[in-house]
C-alpha positions as CSV (number, residue, x, y, z in Angstrom):
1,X,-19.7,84.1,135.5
2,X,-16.6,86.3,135.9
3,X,-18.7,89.1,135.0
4,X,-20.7,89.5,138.2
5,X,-17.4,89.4,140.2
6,X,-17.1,93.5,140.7
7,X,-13.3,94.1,141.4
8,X,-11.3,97.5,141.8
9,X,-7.7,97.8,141.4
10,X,-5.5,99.9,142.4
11,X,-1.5,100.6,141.4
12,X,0.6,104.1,140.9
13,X,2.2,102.5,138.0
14,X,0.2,103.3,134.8
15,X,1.0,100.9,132.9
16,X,1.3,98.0,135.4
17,X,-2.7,99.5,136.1
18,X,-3.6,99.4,132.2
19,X,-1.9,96.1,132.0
20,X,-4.2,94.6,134.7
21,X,-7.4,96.1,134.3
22,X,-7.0,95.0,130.4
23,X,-5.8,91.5,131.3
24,X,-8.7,91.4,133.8
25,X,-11.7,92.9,131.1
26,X,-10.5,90.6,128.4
27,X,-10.8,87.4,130.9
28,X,-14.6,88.7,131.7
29,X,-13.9,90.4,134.8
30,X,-16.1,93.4,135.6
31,X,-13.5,96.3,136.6
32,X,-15.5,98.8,138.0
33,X,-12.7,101.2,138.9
34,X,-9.2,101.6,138.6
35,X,-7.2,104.0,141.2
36,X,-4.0,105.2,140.6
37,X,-3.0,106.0,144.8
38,X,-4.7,105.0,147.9
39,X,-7.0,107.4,148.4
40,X,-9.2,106.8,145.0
41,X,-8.6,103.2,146.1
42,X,-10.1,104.1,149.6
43,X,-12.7,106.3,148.0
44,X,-13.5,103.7,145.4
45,X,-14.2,100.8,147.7
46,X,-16.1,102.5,150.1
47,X,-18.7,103.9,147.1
48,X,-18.9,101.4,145.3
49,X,-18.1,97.8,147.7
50,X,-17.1,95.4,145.3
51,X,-16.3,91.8,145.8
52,X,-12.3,91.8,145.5
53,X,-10.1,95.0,145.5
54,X,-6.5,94.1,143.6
55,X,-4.4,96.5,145.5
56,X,-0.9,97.1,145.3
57,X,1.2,97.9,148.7
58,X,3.5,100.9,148.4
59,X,0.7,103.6,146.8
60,X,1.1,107.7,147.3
61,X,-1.4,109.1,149.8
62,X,-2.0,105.6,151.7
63,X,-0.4,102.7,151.0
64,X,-2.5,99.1,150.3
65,X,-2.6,98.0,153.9
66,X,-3.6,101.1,155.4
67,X,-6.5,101.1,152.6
68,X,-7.6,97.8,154.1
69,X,-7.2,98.6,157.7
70,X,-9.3,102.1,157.0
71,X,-12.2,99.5,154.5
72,X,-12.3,97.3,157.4
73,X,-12.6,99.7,160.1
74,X,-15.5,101.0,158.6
75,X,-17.6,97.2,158.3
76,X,-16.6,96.9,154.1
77,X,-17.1,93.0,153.3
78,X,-14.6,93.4,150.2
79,X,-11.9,90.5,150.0
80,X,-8.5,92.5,149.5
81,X,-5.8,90.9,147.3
82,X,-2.3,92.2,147.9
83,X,0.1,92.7,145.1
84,X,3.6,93.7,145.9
85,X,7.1,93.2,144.5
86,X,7.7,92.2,148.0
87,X,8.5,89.3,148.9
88,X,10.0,89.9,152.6
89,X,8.5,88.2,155.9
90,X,7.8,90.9,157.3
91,X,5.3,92.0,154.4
92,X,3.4,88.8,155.0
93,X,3.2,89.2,158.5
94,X,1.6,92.4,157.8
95,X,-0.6,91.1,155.4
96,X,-1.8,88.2,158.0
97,X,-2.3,90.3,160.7
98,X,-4.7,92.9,158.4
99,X,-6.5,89.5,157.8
100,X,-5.9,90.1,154.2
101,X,-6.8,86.6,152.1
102,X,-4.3,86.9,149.0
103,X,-1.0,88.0,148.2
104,X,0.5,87.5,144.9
105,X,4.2,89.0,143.7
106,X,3.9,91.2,140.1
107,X,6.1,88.5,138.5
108,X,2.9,85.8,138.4
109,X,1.3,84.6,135.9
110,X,-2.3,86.0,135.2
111,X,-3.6,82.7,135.8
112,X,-2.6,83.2,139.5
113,X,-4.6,86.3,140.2
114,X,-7.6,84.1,138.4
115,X,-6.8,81.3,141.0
116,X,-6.2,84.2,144.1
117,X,-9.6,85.6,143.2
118,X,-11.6,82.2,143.4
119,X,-9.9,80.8,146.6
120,X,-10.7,84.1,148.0
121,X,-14.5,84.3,147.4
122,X,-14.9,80.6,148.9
123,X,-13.2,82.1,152.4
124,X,-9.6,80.6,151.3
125,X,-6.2,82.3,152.0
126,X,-4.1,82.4,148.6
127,X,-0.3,83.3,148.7
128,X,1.9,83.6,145.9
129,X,3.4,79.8,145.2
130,X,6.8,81.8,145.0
131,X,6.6,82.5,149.1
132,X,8.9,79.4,150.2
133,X,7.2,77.6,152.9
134,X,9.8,79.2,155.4
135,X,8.6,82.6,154.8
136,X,5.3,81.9,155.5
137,X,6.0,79.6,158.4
138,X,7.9,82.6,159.9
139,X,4.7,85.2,159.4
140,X,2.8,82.8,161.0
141,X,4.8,82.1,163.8
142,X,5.7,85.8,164.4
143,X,1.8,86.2,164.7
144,X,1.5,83.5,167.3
145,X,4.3,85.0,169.4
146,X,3.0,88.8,169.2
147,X,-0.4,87.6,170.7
148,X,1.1,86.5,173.6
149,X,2.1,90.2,174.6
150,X,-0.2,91.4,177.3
151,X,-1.6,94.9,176.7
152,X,1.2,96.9,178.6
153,X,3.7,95.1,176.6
154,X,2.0,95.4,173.5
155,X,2.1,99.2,174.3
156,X,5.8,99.1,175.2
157,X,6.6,97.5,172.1
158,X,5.0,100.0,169.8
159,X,7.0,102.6,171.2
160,X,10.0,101.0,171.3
161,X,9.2,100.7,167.1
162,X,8.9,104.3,167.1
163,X,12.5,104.8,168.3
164,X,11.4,105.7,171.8
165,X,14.1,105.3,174.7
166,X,13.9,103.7,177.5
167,X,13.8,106.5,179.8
168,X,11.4,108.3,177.5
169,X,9.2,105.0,177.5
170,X,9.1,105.2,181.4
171,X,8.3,108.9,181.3
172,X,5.5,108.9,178.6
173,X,3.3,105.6,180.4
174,X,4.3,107.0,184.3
175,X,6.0,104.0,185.1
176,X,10.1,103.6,186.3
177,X,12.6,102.6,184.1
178,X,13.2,99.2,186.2
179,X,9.4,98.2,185.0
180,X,9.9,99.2,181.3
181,X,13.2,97.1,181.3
182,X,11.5,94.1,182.6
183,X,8.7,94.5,180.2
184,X,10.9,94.2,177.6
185,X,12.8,91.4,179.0
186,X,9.4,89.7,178.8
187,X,9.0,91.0,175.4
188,X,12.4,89.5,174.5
189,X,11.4,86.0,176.0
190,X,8.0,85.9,174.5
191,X,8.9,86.6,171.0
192,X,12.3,84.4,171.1
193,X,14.9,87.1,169.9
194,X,18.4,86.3,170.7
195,X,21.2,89.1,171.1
196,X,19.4,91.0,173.8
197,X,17.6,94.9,174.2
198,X,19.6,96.1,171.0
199,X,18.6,93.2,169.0
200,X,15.0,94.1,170.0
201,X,15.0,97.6,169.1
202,X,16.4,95.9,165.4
203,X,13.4,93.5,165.3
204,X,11.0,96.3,166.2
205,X,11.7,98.7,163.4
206,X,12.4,96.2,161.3
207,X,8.3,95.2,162.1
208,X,7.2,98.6,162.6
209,X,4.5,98.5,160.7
210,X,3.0,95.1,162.2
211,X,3.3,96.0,165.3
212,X,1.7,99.1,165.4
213,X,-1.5,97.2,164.1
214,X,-1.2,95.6,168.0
């Protein structure tokens, strides 16, 4: 049966791509490519749309999560299966927000990608069982709290991720600094950050990439 699962993978690390794609044939899998950066992985999936891509995040050329924003932006039904050395919050977050079904670390066992790719053909989300509930907790609260920005302070925030200041906030959306600093005392209140505007800027950069998926 694991034969008419078509998977690609996709990892810059030769051997960590032999290793898989020889650990996947010999279980029955049907690999029908193996990239070694994002853009054969990008290229790959949208030629050939198979049923799980095995992507790992921090590729040359595009990196896994920007492969799956770019498959999904164009209607691809593939279920994407990060796998990352990675084990931060804010990677998960990332990975939630993309929508993306599994997430495994390197360090699992083979019998946990096996596992991943089932629950992720029957519609399940499958994270590593090394993520401590906390982590995950957190990605999904984080989550929650971002959708509660409205549009202009969704916008705010995303430049304040870019490293934008204040006054050059105010002068890029046309607005006065008074109403930029009140957005992002909203922002502050919304998303729960204590310490004030610094310890926003911190929190933004250190979420960059989430929230420029807003």
């Amino acid at each position: 049966m694991n034969k008419d699962i078509r998977i690609v993978i996709a990892d810059d690390h030769p051997m960590l791509l032999k290793g898989l794609q020889d650990e996947l044939t010999v279980n029955n899998y049907n690999v029908i490519s193996a990239a070694s950066n994002g853009m054969q992985a990008l290229e790959a999936i949208l030629t050939l749309q198979p049923d799980v891509a095995l992507l790992d995040i921090d590729m040359p050329l595009l990196s896994g999560f920007e492969v799956v924003k770019m498959t999904k932006d164009k209607g691809v039904n593939t279920h994407f299966i990060m796998l990352s050395f990675h084990k931060e919050a804010d990677y998960v977050t990332q990975a939630k927000s993309l929508q993306i079904q599994g997430y495994l670390l390197k360090e699992d066992p083979f019998f946990e990608i096996e596992r991943c790719i089932e629950a992720v053909l029957n519609g399940q989300l499958y994270f590593s069982k090394s993520f401590n509930s906390t982590i995950l907790n957190s990605a999904s609260q984080d989550l929650k709290k971002l959708q509660l920005l409205t549009p202009s302070e969704s916008t705010i925030l995303k430049l304040i991720a870019q490293r934008m200041a204040t006054n050059d906030i105010a002068e890029s959306l046309f607005i006065s600094t008074r109403t930029v600093e009140k957005h992002r005392s909203n922002i502050i209140g919304k998303l729960g950050i204590e310490g004030g505007t610094n310890q926003l800027t911190n929190w933004a950069l250190t979420n960059k990439n989430v929230i420029l998926e807003l």
